[in-house]
C-alpha positions as CSV (number, residue, x, y, z in Angstrom):
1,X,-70.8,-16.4,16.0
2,X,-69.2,-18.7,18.4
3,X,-66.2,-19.9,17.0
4,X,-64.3,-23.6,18.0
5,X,-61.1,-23.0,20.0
6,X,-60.3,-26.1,21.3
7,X,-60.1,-29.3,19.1
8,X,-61.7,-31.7,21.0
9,X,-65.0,-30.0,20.3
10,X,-64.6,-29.8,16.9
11,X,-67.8,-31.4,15.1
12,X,-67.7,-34.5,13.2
13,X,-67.8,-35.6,9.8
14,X,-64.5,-33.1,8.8
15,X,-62.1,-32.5,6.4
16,X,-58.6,-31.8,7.0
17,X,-56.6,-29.8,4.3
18,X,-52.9,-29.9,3.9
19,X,-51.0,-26.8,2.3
20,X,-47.7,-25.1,2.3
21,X,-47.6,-21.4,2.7
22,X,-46.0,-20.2,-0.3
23,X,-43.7,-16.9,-0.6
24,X,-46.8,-15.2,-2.4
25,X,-49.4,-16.1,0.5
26,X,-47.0,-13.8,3.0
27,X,-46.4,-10.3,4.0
28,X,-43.4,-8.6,4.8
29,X,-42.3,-10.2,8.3
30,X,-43.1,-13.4,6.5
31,X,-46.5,-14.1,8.0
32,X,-49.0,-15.6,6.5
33,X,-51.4,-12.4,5.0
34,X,-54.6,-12.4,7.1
35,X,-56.5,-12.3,3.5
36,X,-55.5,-15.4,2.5
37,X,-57.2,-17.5,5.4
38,X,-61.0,-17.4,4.3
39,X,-59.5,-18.7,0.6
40,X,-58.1,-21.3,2.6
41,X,-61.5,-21.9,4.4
42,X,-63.0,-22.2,0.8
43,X,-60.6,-25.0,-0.1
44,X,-61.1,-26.8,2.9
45,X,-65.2,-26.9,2.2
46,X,-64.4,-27.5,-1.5
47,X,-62.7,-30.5,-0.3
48,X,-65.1,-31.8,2.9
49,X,-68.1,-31.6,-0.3
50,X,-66.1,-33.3,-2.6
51,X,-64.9,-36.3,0.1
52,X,-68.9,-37.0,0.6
53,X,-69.0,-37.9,-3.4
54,X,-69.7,-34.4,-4.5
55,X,-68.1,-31.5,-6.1
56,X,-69.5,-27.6,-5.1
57,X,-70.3,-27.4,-8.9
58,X,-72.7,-30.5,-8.9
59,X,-74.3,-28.9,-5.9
60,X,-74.9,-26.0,-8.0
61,X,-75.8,-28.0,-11.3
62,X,-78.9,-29.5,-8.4
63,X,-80.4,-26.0,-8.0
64,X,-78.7,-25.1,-4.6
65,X,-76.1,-22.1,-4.5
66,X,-75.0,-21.5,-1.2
67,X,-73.7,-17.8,-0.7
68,X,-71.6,-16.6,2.3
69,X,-73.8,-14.3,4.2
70,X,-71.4,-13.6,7.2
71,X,-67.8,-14.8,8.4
72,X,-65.7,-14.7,11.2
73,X,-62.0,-15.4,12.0
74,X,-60.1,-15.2,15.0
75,X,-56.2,-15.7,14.3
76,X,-54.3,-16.8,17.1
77,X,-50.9,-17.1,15.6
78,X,-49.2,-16.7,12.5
79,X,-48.3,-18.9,10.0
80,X,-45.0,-18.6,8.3
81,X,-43.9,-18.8,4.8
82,X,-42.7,-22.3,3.8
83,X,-44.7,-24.2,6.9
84,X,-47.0,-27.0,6.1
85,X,-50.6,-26.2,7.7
86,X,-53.7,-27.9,7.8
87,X,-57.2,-26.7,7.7
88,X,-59.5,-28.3,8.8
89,X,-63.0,-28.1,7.8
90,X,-66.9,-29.3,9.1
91,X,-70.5,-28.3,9.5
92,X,-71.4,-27.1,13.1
93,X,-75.1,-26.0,12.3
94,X,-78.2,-26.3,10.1
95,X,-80.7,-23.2,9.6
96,X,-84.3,-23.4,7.6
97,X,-82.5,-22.1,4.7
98,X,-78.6,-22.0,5.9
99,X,-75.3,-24.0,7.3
100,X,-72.9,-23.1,9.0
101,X,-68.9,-24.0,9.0
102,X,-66.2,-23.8,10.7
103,X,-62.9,-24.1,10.6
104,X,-59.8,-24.7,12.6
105,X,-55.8,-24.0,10.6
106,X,-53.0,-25.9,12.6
107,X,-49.2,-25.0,12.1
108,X,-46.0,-27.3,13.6
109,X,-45.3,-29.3,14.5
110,X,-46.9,-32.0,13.5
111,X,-50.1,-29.7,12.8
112,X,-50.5,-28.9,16.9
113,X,-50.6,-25.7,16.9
114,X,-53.9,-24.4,16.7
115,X,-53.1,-20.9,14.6
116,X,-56.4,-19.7,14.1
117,X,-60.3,-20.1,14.0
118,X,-63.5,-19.4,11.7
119,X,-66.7,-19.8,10.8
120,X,-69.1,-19.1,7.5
121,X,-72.6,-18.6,7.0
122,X,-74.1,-19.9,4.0
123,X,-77.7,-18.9,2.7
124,X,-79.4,-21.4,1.0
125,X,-80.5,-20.0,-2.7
126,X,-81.7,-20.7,-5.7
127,X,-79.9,-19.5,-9.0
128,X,-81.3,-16.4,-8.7
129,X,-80.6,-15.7,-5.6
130,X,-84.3,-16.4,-3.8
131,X,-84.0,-18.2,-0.3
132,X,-84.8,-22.0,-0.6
133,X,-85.2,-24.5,2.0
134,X,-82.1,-26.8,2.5
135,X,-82.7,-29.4,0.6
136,X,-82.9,-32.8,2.4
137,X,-80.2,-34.3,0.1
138,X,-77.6,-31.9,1.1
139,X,-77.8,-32.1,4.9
140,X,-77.8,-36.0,4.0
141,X,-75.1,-35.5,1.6
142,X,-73.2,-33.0,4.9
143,X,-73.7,-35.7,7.4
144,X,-72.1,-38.8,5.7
């Protein structure tokens, strides 16, 4: 997994994601808790399939579940309870029967900081779990 550090190489269509870090999200020294990044992640590709005219659910309803079959973060620095971050969210890769995303969270200001990195793998699957091809539709669907 090679994950996107620097912004400017960051693939295009995305999705950015605003949030506040809320007093739950942190740990004692008030950081951010290293658990709750790949929920953001989620969000974040919740929202970059929904801005394309689809929600995850739909996708499912069509026959298409797409599993995480591997993930990877790198964090660079924390975020803080009560700071407004932004995750930003894209597809970097197409497999036979997979996509890949990754991710990029920015802290202040002004969402420069870069804060940390990831990447999922998705398998492409039926309902019952079966490898399918990716469907034509949704790397159409990906690419708007």
């Amino acid at each position: 997994m090679a994950l996107i550090l620097k912004p400017e190489l960051f693939p295009a269509p995305d999705t950015r994601l605003e949030l506040t870090v809320s007093y739950g999200e942190t740990d004692r020294m008030g950081y951010a808790y290293y658990g709750h990044y790949p929920h953001w992640f989620e969000r974040a590709r919740g929202q970059f399939i929904r801005e394309r005219g689809m929600s995850y659910a739909e996708v499912e309803t069509r026959g298409v579940w797409l599993p995480v079959r591997d993930m990877a973060v790198r964090y660079l620095r924390p975020a803080h309870y009560d700071e407004t971050i932004t995750v930003r969210a894209a597809v970097a890769a197409w497999g036979r029967a997979s996509v890949t995303f990754v991710y990029q969270v920015f802290g202040p200001p002004e969402a420069s900081q870069l804060l940390a990195a990831g990447e999922t793998v998705h398998a492409c699957t039926s309902p019952q779990g079966r490898p399918i091809a990716v469907p034509e539709w949704l790397r159409g669907l990906f690419s708007a």
